[in-house]
Each structure stands twice: as C-alpha cells, then as structure tokens.
The first five atom37 places (N, CA, C, CB, O) and aatype in JSON, in Angstrom:
{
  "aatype": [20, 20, 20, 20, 20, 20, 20, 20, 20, 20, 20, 20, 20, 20, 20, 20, 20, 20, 20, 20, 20, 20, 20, 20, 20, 20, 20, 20, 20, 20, 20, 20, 20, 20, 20, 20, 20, 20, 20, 20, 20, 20, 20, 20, 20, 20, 20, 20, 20, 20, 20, 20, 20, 20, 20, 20, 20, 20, 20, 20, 20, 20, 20, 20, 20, 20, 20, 20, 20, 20, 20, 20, 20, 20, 20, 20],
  "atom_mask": [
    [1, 1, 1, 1, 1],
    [1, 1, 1, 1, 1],
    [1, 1, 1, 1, 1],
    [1, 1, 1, 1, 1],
    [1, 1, 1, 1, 1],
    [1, 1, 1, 1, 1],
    [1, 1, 1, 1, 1],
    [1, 1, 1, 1, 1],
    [1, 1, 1, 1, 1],
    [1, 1, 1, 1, 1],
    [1, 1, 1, 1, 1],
    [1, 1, 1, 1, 1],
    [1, 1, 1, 1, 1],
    [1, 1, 1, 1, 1],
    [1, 1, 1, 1, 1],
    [1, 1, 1, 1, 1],
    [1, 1, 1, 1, 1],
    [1, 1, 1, 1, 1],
    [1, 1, 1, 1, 1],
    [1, 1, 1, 1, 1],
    [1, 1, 1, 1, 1],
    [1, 1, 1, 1, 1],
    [1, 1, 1, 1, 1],
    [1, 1, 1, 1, 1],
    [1, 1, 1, 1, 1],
    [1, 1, 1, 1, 1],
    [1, 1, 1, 1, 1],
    [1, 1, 1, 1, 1],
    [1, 1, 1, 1, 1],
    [1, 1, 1, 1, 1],
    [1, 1, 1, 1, 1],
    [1, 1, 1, 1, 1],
    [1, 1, 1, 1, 1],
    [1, 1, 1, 1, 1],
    [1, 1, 1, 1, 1],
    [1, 1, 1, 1, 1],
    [1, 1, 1, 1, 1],
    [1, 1, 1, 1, 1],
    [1, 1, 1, 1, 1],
    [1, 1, 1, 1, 1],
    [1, 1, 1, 1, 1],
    [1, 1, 1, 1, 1],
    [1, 1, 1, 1, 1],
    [1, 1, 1, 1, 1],
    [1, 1, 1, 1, 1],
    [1, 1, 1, 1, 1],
    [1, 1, 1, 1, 1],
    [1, 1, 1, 1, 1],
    [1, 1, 1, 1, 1],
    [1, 1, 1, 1, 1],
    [1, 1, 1, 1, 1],
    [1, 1, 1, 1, 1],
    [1, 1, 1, 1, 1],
    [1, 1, 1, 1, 1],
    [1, 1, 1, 1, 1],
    [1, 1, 1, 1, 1],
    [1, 1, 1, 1, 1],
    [1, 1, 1, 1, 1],
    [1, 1, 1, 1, 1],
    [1, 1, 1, 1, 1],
    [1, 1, 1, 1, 1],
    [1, 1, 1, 1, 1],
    [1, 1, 1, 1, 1],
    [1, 1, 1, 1, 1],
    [1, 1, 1, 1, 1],
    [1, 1, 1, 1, 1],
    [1, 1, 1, 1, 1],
    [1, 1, 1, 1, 1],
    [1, 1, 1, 1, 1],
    [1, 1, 1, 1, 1],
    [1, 1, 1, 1, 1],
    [1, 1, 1, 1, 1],
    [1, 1, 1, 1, 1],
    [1, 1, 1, 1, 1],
    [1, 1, 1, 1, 1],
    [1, 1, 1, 1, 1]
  ],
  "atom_positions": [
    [[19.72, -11.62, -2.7], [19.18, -10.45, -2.02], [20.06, -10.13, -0.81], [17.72, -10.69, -1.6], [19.85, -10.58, 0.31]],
    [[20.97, -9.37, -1.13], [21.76, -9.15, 0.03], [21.3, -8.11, 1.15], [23.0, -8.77, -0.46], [22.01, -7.73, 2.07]],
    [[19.99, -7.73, 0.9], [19.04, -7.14, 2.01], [17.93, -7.42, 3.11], [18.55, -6.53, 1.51], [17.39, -6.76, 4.0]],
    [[17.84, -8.86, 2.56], [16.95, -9.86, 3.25], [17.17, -9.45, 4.89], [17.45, -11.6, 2.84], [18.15, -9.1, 5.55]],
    [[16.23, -9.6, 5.1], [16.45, -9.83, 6.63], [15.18, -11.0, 7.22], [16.29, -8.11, 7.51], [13.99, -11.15, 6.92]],
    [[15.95, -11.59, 8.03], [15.32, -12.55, 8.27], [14.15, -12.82, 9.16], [16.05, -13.12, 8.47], [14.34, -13.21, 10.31]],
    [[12.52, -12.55, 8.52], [11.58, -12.07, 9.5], [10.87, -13.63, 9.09], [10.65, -10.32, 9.23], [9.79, -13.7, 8.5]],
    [[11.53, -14.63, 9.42], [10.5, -15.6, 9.49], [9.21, -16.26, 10.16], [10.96, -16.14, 9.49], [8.38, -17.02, 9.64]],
    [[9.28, -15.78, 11.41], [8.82, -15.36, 12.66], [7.89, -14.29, 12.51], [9.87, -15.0, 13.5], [7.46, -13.86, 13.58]],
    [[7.47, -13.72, 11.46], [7.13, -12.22, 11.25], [5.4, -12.06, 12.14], [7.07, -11.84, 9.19], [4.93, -11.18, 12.86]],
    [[5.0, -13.1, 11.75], [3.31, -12.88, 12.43], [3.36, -12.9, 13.66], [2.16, -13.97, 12.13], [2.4, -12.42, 14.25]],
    [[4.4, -13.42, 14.39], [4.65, -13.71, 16.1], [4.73, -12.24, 17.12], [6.39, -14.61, 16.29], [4.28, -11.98, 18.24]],
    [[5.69, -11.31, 15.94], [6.3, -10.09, 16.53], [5.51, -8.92, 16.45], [7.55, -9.8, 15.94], [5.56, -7.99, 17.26]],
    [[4.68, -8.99, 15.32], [3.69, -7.72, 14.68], [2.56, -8.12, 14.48], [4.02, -7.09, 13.36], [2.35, -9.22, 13.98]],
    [[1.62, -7.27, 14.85], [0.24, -7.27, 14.97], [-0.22, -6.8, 13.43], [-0.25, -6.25, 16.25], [-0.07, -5.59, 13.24]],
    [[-0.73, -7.5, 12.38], [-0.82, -7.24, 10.83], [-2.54, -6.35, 11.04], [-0.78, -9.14, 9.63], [-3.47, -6.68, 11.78]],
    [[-2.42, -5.11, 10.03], [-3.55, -5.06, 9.42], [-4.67, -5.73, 8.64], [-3.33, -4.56, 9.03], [-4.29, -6.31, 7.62]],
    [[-5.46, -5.75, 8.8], [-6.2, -7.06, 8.04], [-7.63, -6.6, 8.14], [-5.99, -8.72, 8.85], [-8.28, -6.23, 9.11]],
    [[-8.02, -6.74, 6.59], [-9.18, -6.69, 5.99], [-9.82, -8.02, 5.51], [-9.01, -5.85, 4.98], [-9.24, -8.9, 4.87]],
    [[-11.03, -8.02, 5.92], [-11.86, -9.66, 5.8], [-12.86, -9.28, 4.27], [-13.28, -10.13, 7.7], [-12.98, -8.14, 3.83]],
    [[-13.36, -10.25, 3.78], [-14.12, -10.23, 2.54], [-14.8, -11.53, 3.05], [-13.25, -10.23, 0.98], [-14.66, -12.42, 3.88]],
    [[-15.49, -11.19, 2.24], [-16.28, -12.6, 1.98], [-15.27, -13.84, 1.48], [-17.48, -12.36, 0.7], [-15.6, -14.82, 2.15]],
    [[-14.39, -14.12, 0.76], [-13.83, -15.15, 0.02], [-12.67, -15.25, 0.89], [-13.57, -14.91, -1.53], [-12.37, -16.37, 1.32]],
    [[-11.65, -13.73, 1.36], [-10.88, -14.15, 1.49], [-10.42, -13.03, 2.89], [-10.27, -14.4, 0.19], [-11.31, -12.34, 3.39]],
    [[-8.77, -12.92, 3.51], [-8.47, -12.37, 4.17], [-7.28, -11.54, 4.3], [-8.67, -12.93, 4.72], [-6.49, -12.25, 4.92]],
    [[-6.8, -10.56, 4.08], [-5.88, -9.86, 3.85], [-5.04, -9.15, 5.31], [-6.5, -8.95, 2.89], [-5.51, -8.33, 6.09]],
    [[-3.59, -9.84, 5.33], [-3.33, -9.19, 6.74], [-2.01, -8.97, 6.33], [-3.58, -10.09, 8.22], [-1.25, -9.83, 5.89]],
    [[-1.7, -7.52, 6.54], [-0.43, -6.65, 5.63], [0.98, -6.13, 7.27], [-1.57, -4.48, 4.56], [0.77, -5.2, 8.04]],
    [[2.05, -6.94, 7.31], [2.75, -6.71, 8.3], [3.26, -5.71, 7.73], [3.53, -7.65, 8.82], [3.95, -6.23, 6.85]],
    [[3.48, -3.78, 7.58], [4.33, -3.16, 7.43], [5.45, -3.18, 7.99], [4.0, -2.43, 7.47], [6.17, -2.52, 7.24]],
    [[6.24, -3.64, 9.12], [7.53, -3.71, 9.77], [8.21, -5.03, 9.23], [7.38, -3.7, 11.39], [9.35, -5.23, 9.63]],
    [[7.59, -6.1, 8.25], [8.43, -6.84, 7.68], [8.2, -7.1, 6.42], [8.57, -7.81, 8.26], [8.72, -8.13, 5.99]],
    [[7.47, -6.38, 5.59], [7.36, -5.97, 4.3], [6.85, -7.46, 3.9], [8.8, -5.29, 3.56], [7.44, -8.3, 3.24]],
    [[5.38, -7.54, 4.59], [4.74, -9.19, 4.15], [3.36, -8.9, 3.66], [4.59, -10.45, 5.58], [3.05, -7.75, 3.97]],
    [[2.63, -9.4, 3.16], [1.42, -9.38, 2.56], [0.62, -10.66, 2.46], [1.62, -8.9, 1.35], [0.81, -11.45, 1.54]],
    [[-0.28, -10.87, 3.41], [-1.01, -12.25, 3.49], [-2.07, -12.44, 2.84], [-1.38, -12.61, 4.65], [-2.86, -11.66, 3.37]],
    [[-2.69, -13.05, 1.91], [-3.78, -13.58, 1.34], [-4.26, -14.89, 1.5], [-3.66, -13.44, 0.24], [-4.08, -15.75, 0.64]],
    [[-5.08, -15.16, 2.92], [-5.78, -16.72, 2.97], [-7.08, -16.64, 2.83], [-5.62, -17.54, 4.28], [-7.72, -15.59, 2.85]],
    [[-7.51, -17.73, 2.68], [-8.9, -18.58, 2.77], [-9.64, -17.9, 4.2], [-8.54, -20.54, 2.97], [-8.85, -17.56, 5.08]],
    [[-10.84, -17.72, 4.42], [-11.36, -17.02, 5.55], [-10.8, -18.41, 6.48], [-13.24, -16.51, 5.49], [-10.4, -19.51, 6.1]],
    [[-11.01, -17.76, 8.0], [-10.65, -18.44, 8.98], [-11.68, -19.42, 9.19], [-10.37, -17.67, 10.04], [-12.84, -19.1, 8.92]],
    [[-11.36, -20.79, 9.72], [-12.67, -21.67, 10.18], [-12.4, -22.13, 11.31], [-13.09, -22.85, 9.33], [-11.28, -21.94, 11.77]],
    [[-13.57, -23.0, 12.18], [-13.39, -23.61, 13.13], [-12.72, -25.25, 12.98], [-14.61, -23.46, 13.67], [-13.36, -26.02, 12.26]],
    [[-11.6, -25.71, 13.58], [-11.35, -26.82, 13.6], [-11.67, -28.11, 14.39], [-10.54, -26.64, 13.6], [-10.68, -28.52, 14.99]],
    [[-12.63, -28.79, 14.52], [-13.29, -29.84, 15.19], [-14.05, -28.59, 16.39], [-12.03, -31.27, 15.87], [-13.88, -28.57, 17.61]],
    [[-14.79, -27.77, 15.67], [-15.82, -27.02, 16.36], [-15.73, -25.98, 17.52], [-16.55, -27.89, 16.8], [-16.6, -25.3, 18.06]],
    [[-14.29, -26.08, 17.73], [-13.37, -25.03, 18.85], [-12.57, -24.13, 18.88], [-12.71, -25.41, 19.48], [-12.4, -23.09, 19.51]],
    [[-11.75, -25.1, 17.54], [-10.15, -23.85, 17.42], [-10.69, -23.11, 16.78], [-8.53, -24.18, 16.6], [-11.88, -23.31, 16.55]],
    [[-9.8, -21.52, 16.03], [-9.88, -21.11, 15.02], [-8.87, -21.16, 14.25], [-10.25, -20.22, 15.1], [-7.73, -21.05, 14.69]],
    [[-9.17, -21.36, 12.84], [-7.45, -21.84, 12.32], [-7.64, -21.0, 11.45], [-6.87, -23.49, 11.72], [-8.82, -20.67, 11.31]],
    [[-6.45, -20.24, 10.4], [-6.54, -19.47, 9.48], [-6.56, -20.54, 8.4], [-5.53, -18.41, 9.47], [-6.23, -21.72, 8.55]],
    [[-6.92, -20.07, 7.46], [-7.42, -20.82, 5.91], [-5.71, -20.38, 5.17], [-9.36, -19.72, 4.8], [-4.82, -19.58, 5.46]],
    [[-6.0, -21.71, 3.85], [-5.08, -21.55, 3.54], [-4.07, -20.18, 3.16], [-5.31, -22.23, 2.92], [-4.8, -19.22, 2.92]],
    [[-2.89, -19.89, 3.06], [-2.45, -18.51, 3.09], [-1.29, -18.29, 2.15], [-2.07, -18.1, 4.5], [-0.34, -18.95, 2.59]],
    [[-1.03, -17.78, 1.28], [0.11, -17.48, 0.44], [0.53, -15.4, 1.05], [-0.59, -17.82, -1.68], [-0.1, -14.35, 1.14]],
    [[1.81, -15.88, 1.28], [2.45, -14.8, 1.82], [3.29, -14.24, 0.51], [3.35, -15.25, 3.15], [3.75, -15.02, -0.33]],
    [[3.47, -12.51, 0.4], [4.33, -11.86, -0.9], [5.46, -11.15, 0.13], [3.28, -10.5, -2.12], [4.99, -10.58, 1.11]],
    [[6.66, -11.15, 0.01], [7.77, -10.51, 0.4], [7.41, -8.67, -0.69], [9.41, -11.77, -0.11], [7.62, -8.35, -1.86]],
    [[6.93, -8.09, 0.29], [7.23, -6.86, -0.54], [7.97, -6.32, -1.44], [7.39, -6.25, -0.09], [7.65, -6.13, -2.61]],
    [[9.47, -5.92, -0.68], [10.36, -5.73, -0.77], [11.12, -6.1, -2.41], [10.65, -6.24, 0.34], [11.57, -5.41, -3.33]],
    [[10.93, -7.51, -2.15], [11.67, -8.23, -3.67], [10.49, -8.01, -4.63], [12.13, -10.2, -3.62], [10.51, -8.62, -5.69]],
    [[9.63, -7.32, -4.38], [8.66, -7.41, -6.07], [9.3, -6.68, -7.03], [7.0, -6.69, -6.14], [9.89, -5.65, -6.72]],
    [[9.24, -7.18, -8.46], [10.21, -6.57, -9.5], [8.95, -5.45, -10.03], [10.96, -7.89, -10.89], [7.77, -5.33, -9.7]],
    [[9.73, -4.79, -10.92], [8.69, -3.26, -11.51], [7.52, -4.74, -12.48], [10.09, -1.41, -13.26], [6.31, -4.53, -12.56]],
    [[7.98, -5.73, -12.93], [7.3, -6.72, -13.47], [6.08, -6.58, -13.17], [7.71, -7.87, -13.18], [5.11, -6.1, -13.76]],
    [[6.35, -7.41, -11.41], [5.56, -7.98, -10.66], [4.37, -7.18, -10.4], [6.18, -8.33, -9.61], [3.17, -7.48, -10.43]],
    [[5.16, -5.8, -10.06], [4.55, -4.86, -9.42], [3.16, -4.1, -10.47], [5.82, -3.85, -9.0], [2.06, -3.77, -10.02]],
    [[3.54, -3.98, -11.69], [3.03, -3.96, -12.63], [2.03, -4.97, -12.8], [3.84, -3.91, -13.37], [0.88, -4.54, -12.88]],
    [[2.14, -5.8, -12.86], [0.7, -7.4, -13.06], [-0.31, -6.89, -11.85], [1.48, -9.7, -12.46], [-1.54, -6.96, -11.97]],
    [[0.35, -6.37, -10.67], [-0.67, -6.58, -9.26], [-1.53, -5.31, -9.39], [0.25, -6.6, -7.51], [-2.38, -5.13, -8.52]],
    [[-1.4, -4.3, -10.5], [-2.26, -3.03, -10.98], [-2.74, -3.93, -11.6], [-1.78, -1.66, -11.71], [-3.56, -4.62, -11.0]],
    [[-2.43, -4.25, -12.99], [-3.24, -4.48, -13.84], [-4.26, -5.48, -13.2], [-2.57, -4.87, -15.01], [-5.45, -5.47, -13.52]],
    [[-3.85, -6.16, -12.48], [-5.17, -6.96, -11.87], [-6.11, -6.86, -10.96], [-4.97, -7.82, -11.49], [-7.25, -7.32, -10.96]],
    [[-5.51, -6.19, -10.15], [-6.43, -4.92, -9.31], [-7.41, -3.87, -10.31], [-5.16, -3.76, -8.44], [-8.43, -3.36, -9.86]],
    [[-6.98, -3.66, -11.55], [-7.19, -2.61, -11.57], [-7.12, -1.03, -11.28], [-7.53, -2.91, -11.51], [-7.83, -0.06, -11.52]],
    [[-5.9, -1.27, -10.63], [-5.26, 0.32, -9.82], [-4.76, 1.2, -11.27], [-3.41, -0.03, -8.44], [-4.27, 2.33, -11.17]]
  ]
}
C-alpha cells in the first residue's frame, strides 16, 4: 500500500463518532479512515473505565470483496 499513512496513534489525535448498542460500540475516526467495533465499555476494579475488547477496519484498504460482504451483512 503505497498510500498508507501512518495513523497509529489515530484515537489520541481525533475525537471518533460513536454509536453505543446494547452488545456493542461503534466509534468511526473519519480523518484516519478507521472503524472501531468493541465490547461495551466496563468498569475496571470498580473505578476505571476501560473500553471492551475492539477490532479496528482500515477503511481505505477494503477491497470491492470486502466491501461487498459488509452490505450483504448489514443488509444495506
């Protein structure tokens, strides 16, 4: 991917959109083309708040494939 740019750091710099559900949590960085799906947030030994587990999608690199499966499973 010779377009990569390197937003590893990405949640630090941008404030993500984010929609809560019951199951899960969705927080979408448009300025680094990221897409978060974790586990709702919990308390850690009754104080912190920690985010639940989280699998991140690089926008950008989704193939017409990919892009294709995430309708059909949505339903879009």
């Amino acid at each position: 991917m010779d377009d990569y740019e390197d937003n590893s750091r990405y949640w630090l710099n941008e404030e993500p959109e984010t929609v809560s559900t019951e199951r899960n949590v969705f927080r979408y960085y448009p300025e680094a083309g990221r897409l978060q799906v974790s586990l709702p947030d919990y308390e850690a030994f009754g104080r912190e708040t920690r985010r639940g587990k989280t699998v991140g999608v690089y926008i950008p690199a989704l193939t017409p494939e990919a892009k294709e499966l995430i309708r059909r499973a949505l339903r879009l």
